[in-house]
BATI-50353 format. One record per residue (C-alpha): residue number from 1; residue in three letters; x, y, z. Coordinates in nm, 3 decimals. Layout:
N
(pt NUM; "ALA"; (X; Y; Z))
...
This chain:
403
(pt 1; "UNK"; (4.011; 0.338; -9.547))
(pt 2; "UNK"; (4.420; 0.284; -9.416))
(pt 3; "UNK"; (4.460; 0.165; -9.069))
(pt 4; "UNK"; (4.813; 0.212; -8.933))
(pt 5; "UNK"; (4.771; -0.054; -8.616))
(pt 6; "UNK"; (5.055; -0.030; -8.326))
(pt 7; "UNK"; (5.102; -0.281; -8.046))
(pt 8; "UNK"; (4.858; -0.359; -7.766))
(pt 9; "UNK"; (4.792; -0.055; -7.552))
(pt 10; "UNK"; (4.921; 0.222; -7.782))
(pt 11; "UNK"; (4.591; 0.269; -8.040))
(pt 12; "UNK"; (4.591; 0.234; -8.377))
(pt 13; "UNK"; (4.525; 0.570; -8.615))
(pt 14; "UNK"; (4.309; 0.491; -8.973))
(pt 15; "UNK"; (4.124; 0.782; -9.233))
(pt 16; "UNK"; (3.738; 0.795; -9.234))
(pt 17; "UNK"; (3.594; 0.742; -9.541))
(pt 18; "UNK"; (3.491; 1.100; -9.505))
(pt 19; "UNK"; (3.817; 1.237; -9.490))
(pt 20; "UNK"; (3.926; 1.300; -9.118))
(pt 21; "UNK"; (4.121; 1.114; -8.899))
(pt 22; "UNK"; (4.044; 0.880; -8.653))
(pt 23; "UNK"; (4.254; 0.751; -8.331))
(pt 24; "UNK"; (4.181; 0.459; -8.146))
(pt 25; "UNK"; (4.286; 0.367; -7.761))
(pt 26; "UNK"; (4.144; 0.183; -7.508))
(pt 27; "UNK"; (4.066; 0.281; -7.152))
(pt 28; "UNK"; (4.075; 0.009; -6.957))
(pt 29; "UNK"; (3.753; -0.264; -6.946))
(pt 30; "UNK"; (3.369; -0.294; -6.868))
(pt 31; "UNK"; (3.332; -0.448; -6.529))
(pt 32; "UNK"; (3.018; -0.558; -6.639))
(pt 33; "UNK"; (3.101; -0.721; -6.965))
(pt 34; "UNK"; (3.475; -0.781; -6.940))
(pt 35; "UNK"; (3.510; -0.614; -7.274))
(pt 36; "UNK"; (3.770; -0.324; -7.347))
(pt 37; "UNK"; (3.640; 0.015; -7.350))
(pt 38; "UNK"; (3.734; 0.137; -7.700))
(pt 39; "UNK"; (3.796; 0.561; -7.741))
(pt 40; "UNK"; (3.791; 0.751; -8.055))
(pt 41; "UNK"; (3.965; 1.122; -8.119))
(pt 42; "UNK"; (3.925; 1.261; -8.470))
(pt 43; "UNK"; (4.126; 1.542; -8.626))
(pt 44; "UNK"; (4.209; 1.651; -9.007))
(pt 45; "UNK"; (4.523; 1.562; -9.011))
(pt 46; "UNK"; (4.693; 1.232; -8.946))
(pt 47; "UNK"; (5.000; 1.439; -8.748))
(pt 48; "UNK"; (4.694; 1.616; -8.537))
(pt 49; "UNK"; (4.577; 1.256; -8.449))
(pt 50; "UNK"; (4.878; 1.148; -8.380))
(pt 51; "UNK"; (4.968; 1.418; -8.112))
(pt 52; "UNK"; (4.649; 1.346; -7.972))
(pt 53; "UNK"; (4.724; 1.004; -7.906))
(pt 54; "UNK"; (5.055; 1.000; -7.848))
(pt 55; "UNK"; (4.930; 1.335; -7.525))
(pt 56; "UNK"; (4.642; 1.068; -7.438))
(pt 57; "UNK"; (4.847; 0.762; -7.402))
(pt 58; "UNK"; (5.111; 0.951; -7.195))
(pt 59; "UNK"; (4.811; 1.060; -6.944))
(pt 60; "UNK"; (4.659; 0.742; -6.907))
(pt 61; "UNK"; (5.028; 0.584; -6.801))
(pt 62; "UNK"; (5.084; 0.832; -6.592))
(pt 63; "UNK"; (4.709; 0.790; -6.404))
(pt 64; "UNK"; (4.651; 1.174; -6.525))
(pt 65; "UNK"; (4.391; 1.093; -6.782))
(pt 66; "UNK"; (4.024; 1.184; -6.758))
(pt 67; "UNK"; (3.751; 1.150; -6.982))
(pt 68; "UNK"; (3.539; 1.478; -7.068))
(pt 69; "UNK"; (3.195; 1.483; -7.004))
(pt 70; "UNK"; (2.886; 1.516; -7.231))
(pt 71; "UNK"; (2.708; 1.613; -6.899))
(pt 72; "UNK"; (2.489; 1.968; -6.890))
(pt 73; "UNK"; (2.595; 2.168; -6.564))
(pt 74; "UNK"; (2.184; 2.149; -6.503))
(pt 75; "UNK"; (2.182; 1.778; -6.494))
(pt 76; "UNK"; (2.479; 1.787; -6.308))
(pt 77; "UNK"; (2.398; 1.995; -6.023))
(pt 78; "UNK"; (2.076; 1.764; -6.015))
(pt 79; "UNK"; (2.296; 1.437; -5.996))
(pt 80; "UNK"; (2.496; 1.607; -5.714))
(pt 81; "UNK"; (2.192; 1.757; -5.479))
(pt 82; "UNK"; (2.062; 1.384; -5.503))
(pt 83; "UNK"; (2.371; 1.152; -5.490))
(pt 84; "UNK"; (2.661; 1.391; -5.287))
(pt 85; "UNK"; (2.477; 1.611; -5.087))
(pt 86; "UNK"; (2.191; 1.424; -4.913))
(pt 87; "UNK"; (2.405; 1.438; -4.579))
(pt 88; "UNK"; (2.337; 1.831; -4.548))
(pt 89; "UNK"; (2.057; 2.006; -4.344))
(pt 90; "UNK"; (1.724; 2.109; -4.521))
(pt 91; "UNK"; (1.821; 2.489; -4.466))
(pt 92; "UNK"; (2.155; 2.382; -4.610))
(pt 93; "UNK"; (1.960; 2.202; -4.930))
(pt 94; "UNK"; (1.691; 2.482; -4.964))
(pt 95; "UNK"; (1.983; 2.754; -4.998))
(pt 96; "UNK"; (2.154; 2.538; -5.236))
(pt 97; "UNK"; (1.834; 2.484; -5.435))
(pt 98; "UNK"; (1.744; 2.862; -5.445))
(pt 99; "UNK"; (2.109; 2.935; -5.593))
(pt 100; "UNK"; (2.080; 2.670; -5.877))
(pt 101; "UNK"; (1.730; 2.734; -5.970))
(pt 102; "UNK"; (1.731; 3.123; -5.917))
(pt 103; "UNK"; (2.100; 3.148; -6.048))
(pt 104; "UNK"; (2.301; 2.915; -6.152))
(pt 105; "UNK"; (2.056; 2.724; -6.399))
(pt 106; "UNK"; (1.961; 3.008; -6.584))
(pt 107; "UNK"; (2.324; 3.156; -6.650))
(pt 108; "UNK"; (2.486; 2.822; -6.689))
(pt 109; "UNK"; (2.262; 2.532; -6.693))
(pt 110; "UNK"; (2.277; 2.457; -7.038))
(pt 111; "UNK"; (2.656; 2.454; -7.099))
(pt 112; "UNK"; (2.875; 2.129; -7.041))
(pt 113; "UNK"; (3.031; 2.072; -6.788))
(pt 114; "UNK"; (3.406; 2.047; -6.968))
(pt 115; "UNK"; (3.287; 2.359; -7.155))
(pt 116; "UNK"; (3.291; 2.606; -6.848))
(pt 117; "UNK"; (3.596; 2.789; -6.792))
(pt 118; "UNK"; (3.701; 3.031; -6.559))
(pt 119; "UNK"; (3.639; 3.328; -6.737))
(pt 120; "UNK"; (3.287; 3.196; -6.814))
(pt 121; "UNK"; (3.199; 3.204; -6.393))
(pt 122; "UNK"; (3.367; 3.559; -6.328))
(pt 123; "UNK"; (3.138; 3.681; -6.604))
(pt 124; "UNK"; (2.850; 3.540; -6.446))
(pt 125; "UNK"; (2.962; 3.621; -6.097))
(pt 126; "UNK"; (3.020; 3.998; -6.250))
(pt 127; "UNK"; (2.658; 3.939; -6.363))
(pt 128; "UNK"; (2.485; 3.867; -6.057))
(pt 129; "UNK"; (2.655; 4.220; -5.945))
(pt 130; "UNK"; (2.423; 4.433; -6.128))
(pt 131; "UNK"; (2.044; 4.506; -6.094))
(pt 132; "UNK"; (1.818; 4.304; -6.241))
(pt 133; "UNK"; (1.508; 4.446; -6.452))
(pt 134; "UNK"; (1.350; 4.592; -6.170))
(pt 135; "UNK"; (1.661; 4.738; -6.012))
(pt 136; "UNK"; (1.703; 4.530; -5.744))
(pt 137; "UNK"; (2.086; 4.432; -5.681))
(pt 138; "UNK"; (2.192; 4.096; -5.449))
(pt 139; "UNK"; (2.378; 4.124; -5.189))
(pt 140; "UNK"; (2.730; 4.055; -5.186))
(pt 141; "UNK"; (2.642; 3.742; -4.894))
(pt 142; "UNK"; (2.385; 3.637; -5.166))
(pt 143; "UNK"; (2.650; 3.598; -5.434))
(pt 144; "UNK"; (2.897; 3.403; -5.235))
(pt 145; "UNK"; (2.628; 3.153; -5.186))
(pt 146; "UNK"; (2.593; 3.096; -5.490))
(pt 147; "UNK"; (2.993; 3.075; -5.533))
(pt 148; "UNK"; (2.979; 2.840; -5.231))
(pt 149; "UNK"; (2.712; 2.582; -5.417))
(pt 150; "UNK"; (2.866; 2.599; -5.798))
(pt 151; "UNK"; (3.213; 2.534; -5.621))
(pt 152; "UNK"; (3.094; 2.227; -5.426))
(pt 153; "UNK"; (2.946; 2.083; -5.712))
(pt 154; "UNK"; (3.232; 2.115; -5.925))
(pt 155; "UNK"; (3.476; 1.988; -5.707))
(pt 156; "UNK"; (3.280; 1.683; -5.708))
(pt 157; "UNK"; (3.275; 1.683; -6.059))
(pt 158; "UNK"; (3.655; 1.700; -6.023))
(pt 159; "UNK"; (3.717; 1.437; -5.773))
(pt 160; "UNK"; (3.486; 1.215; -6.023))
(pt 161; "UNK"; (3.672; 1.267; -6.325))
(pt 162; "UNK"; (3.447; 1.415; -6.514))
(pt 163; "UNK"; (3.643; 1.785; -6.556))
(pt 164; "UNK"; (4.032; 1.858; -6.515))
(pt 165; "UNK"; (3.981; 2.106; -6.272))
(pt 166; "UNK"; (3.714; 2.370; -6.110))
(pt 167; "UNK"; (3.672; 2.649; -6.288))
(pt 168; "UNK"; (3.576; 2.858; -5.976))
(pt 169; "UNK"; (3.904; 2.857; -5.814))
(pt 170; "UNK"; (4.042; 3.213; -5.807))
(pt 171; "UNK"; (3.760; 3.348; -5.922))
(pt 172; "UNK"; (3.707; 3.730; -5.781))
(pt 173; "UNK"; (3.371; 3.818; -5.557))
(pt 174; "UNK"; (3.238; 4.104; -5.438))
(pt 175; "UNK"; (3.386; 4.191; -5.078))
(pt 176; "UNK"; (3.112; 4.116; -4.892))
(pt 177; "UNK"; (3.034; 4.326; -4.560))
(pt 178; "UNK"; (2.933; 4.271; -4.205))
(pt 179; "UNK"; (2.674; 4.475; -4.097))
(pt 180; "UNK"; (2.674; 4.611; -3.802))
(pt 181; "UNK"; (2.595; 4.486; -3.490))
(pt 182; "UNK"; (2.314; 4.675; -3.274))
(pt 183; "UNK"; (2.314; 4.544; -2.914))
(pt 184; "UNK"; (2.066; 4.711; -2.669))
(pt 185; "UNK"; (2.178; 4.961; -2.453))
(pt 186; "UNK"; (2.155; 4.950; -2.062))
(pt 187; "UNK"; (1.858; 5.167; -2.048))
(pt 188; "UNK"; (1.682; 4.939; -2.309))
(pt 189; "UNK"; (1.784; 4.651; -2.152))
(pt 190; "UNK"; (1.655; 4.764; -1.823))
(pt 191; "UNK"; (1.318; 4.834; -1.988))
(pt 192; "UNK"; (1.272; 4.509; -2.257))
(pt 193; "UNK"; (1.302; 4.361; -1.871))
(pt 194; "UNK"; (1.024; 4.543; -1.795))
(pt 195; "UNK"; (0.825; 4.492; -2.039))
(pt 196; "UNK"; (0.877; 4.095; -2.088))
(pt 197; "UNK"; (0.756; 4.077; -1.769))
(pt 198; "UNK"; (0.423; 4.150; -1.971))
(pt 199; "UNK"; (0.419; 3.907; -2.191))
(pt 200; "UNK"; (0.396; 3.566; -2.024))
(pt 201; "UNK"; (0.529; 3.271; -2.193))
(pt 202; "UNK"; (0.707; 3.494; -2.496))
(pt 203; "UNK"; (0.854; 3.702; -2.262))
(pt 204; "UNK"; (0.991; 3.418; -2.087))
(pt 205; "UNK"; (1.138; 3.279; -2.396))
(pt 206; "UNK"; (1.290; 3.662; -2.503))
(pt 207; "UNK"; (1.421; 3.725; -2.156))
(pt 208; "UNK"; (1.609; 3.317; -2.177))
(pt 209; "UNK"; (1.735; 3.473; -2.504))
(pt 210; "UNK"; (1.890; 3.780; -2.382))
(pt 211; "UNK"; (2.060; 3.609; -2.101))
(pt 212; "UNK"; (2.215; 3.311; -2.216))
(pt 213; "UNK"; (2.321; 3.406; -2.557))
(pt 214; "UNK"; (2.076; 3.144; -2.776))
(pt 215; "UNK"; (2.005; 3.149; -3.090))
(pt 216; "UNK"; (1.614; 3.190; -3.113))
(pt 217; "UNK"; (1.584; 2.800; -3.279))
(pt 218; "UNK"; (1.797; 2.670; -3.006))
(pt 219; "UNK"; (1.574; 2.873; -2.744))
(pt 220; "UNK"; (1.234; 2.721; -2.899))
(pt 221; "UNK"; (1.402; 2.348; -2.907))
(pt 222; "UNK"; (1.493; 2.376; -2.556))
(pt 223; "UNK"; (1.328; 2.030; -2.401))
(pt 224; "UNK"; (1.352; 1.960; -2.024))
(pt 225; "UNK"; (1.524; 1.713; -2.036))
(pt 226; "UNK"; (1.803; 1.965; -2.057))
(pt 227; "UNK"; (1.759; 2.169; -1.801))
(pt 228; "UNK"; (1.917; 2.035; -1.460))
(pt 229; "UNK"; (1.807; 2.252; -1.199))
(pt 230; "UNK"; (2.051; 2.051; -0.911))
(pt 231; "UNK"; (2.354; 2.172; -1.153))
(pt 232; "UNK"; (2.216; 2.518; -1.283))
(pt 233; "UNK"; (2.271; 2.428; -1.625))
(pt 234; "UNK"; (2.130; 2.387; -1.960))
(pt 235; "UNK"; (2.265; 2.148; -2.267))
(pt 236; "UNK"; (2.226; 2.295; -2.585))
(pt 237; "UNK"; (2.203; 1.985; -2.812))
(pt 238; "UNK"; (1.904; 2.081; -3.105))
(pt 239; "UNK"; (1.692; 2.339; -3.246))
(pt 240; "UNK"; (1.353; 2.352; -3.364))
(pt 241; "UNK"; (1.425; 2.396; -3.773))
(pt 242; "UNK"; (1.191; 2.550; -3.946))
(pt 243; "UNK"; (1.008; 2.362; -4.252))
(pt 244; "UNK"; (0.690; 2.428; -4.424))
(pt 245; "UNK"; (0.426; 2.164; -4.404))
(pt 246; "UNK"; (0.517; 1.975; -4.754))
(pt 247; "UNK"; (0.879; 1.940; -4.600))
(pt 248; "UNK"; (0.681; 1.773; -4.302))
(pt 249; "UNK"; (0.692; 2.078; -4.068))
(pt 250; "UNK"; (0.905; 2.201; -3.824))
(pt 251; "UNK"; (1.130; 1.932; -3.654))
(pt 252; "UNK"; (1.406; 1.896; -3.393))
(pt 253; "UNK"; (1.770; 1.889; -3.554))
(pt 254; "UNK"; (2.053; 1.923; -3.475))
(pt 255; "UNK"; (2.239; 2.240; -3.362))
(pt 256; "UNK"; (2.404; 2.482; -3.615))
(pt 257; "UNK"; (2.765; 2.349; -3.611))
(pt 258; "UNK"; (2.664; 2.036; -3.487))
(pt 259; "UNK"; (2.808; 2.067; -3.166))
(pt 260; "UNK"; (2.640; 1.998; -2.778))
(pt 261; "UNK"; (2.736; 2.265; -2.507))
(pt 262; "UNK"; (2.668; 2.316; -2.139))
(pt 263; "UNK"; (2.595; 2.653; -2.017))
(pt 264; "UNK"; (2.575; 2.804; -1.659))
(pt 265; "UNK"; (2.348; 3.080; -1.662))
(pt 266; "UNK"; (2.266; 3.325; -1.449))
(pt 267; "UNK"; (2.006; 3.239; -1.181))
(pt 268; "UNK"; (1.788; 3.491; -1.303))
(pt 269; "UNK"; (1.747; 3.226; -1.625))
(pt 270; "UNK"; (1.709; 2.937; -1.385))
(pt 271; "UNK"; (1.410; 3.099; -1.226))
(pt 272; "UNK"; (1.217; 3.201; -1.503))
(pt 273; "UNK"; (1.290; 2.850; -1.634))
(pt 274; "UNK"; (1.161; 2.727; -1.264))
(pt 275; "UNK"; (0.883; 2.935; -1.302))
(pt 276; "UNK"; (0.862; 2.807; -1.637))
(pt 277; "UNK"; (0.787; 2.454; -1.542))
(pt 278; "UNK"; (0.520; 2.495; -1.284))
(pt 279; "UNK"; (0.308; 2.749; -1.551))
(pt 280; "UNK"; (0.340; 2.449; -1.776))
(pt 281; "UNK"; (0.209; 2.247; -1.568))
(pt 282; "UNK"; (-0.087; 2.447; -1.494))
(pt 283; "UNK"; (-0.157; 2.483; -1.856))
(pt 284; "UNK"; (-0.188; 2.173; -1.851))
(pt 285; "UNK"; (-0.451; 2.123; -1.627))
(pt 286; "UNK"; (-0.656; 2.436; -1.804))
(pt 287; "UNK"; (-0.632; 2.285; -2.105))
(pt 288; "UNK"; (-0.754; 1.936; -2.026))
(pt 289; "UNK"; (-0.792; 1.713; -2.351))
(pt 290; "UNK"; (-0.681; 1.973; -2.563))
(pt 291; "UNK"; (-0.358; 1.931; -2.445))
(pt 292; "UNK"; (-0.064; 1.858; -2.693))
(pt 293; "UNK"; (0.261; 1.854; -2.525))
(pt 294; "UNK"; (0.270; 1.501; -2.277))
(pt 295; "UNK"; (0.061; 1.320; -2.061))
(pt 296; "UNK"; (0.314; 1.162; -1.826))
(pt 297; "UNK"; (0.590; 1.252; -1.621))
(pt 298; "UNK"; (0.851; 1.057; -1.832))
(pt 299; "UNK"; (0.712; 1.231; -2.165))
(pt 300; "UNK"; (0.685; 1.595; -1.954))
(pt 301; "UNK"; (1.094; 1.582; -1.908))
(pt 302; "UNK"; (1.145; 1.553; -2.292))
(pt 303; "UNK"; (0.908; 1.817; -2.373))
(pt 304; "UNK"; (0.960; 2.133; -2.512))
(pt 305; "UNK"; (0.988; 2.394; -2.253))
(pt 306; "UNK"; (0.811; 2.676; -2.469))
(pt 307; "UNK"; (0.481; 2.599; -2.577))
(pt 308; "UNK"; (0.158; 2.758; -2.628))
(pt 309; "UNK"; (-0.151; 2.736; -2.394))
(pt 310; "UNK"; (-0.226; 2.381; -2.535))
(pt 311; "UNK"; (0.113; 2.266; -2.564))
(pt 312; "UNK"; (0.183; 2.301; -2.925))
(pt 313; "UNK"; (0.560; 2.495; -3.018))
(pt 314; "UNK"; (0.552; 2.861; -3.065))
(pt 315; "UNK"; (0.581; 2.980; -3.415))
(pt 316; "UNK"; (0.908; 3.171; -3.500))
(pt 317; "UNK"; (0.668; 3.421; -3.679))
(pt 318; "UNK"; (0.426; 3.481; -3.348))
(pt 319; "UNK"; (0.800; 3.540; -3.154))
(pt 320; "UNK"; (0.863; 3.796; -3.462))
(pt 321; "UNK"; (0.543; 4.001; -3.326))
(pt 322; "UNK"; (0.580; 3.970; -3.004))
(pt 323; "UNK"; (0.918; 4.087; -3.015))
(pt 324; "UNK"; (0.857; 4.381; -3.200))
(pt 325; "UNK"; (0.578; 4.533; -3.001))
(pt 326; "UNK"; (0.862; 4.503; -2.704))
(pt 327; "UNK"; (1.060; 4.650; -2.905))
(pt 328; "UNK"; (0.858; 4.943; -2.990))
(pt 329; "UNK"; (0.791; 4.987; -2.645))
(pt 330; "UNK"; (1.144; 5.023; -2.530))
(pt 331; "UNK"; (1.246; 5.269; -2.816))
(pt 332; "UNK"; (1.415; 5.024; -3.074))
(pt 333; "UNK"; (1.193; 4.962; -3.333))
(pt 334; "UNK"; (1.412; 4.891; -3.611))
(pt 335; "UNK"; (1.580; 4.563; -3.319))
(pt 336; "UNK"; (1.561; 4.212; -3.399))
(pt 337; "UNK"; (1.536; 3.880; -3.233))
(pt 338; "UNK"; (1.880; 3.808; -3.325))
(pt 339; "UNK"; (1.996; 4.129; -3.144))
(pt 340; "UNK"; (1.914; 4.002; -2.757))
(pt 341; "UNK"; (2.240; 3.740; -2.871))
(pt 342; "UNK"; (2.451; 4.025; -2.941))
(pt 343; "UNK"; (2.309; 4.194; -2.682))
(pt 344; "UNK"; (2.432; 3.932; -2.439))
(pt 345; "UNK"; (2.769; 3.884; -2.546))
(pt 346; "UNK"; (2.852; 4.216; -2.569))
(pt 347; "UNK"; (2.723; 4.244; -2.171))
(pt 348; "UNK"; (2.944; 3.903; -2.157))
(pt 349; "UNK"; (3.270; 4.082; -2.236))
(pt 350; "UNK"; (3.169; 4.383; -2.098))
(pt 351; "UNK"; (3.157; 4.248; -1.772))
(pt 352; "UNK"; (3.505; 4.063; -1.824))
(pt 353; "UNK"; (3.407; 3.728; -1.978))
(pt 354; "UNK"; (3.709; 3.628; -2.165))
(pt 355; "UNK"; (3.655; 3.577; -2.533))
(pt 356; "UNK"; (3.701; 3.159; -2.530))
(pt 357; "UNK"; (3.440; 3.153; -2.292))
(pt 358; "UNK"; (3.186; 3.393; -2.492))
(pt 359; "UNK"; (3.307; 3.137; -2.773))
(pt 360; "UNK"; (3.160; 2.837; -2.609))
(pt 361; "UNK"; (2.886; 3.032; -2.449))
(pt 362; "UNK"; (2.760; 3.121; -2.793))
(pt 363; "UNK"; (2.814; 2.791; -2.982))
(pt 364; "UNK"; (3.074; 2.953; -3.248))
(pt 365; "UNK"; (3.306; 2.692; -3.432))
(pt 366; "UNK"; (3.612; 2.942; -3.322))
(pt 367; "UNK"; (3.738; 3.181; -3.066))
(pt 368; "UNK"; (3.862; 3.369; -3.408))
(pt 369; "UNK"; (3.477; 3.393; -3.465))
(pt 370; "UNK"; (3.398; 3.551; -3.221))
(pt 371; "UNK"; (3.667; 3.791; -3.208))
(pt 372; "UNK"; (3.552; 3.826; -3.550))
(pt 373; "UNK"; (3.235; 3.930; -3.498))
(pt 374; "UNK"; (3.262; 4.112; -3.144))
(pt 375; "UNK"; (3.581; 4.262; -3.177))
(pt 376; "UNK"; (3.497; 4.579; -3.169))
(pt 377; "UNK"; (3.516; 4.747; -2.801))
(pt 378; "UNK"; (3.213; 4.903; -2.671))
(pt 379; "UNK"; (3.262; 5.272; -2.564))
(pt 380; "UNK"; (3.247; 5.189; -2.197))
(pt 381; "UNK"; (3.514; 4.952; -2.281))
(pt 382; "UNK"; (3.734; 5.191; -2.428))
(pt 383; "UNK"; (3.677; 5.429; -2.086))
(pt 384; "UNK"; (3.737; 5.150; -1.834))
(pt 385; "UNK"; (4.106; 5.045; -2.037))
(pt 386; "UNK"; (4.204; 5.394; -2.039))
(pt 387; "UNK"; (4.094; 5.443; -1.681))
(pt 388; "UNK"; (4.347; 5.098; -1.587))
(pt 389; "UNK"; (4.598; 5.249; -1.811))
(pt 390; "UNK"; (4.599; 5.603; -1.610))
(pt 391; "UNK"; (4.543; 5.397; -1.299))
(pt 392; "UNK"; (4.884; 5.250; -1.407))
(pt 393; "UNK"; (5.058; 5.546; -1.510))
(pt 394; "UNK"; (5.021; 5.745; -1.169))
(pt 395; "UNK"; (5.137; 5.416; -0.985))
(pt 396; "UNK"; (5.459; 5.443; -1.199))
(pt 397; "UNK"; (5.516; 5.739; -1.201))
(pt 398; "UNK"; (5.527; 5.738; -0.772))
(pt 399; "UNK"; (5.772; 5.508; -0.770))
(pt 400; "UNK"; (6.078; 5.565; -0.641))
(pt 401; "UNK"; (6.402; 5.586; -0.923))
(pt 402; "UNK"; (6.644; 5.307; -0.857))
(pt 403; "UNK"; (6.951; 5.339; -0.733))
């Protein structure tokens, strides 16, 4: 075996007794041991070694030197949903988890991490495109989940060294489209009034909905403690999260951006929320040791406001029903939940709310997202501009010419 040895710092190059090549550097030292961490590159050639090095060396002066990874994307991704992502919600974690262990895992789990290249993730994006064995196809949302979770991941693997760069950048998805928006017409709305009217404590909940805009978590995590009759406001500041029973059950979190509001709604809302409070408190009384909810005044004000007969929450899935058969009623069968929010701030801007305060109204991060979402103008809309802009026109028009 030759060794050709340089000075400190720039490696030393010897042949294997096999044949090949071998290049030695070190990369710095072992805070635990002190001792230098020794590298190795092999090639057939001594020249090939040589560039090697010589490409190596110039990296590590210049602080652009990483070492590649032995690391499986699989065990990766499991490193990452323990160590760099426990500061994200359970539904962010759960959507995560579906995407690696529906998606992600099976395509790519077993490749390297410094093995997966750009064209690698289009192909698998292009993948996830067509229908799967029973000719079901994901949606184009679905996909960009998935995008979303790979890309986090490997921009952590980037930040720690372990790849050059992410091989997701730039890569091409399917456009993915916003459906439609079906807000409930006057006439509806007139008679889902009605009909809530009927249903007691869910149709105090559903008419709350339709009238200030919350999200239907937000609405069933509503505690009284944040609801100031004096003021005629509400504070939005958590949500009841769904979680099954291993995940240790529903609980109160945080809202969806993270953000605490104030609204001022309507004093329709602050009645049935009056009304609300005083039904509760009868329950109560009916109920006697079955009772769930509080026992004293100081635990009643951080109660939930919308709870059962006994005092236990309501169940997103007994809203679901509940809804529906109003929904029947009223001639929208195919309506969701969801759809009183629309519902509201299309009445919202309808009725001349400007779009910042639908924004804040609505808890989005951005006026933009809003505008995004509700820019579209309503038919009636579209009449009552044209009816300004005649309005306009004829005033014009009278005047007299200038001299």
């Amino acid at each position: 075996m030759s060794t050709k040895r340089r000075s400190n710092g720039e490696g030393s190059i010897l042949q294997r007794a096999d044949g090949r090549w071998e290049g030695r550097y070190s990369l710095g030292y072992n805070p635990k041991t002190g001792k230098p961490i020794r590298k190795s590159i092999y090639g057939k050639t001594k020249k090939e070694v040589r560039d090697k090095l010589v490409k190596i060396l110039a990296e590590i002066a210049d602080g652009k030197h990483y070492e590649p990874t032995k690391m499986l994307l699989s065990n990766w991704l499991d490193l990452w949903l323990k160590e760099y992502s426990c500061d994200k919600k359970y539904s962010t974690l759960k959507g995560y988890r579906a995407s690696i262990n529906k998606h992600i895992n099976p395509a790519l789990g077993n490749v390297f991490l410094e093995n997966i290249t750009p064209m690698m993730v289009q192909m698998f994006y292009n993948e996830l495109c067509k229908p799967d064995e029973n000719g079901k196809v994901l949606s184009p949302k679905t996909i960009k989940n998935v995008h979303i979770c790979l890309r986090a991941a490997l921009n952590q693997a980037v930040e720690n060294d372990m790849i050059r760069r992410n091989p997701c950048h730039n890569a091409k998805l399917p456009k993915v489209y916003k459906s439609e928006i079906r807000p409930l017409s006057d006439e509806q709305v007139h008679d889902f009034l009605i009909e809530a009217e009927k249903d007691n404590i869910y149709g105090m909940l559903l008419r709350v909905i339709l009238f200030t805009g919350l999200r239907e978590s937000e609405a069933l995590g509503l505690t009284w403690d944040c609801v100031n009759f004096a003021k005629g406001s509400l504070t939005i500041n958590k949500q009841l999260q769904r979680r099954p029973q291993y995940a240790g059950g529903p609980q109160l979190t945080s809202t969806k951006n993270g953000k605490v509001r104030v609204l001022r709604p309507a004093g329709f809302v602050m009645n049935i929320l009056k009304e609300r409070y005083e039904q509760q408190v009868e329950q109560r009384k009916l109920a006697g040791s079955a009772w769930e909810a509080w026992h004293t005044e100081a635990e009643h004000k951080k109660a939930l406001v919308f709870t059962n007969e006994i005092g236990h929450h309501l169940q997103p899935k007994r809203v679901y029903l509940h809804f529906k058969k109003i929904a029947e009623e009223i001639g929208a069968p195919d309506a969701r939940v969801h759809d009183l929010r629309h519902t509201f701030a299309v009445l919202s801007l309808q009725n001349g709310d400007d779009v910042k305060t639908v924004q804040m109204n609505l808890g989005h991060a951005s006026a933009a997202f809003t505008l995004d979402v509700y820019g579209h103008v309503s038919d009636r809309m579209q009449r009552e501009s044209a009816a300004r802009m005649e309005q306009y026109i004829a005033s014009v028009s009278r005047m007299e010419p200038s001299t």
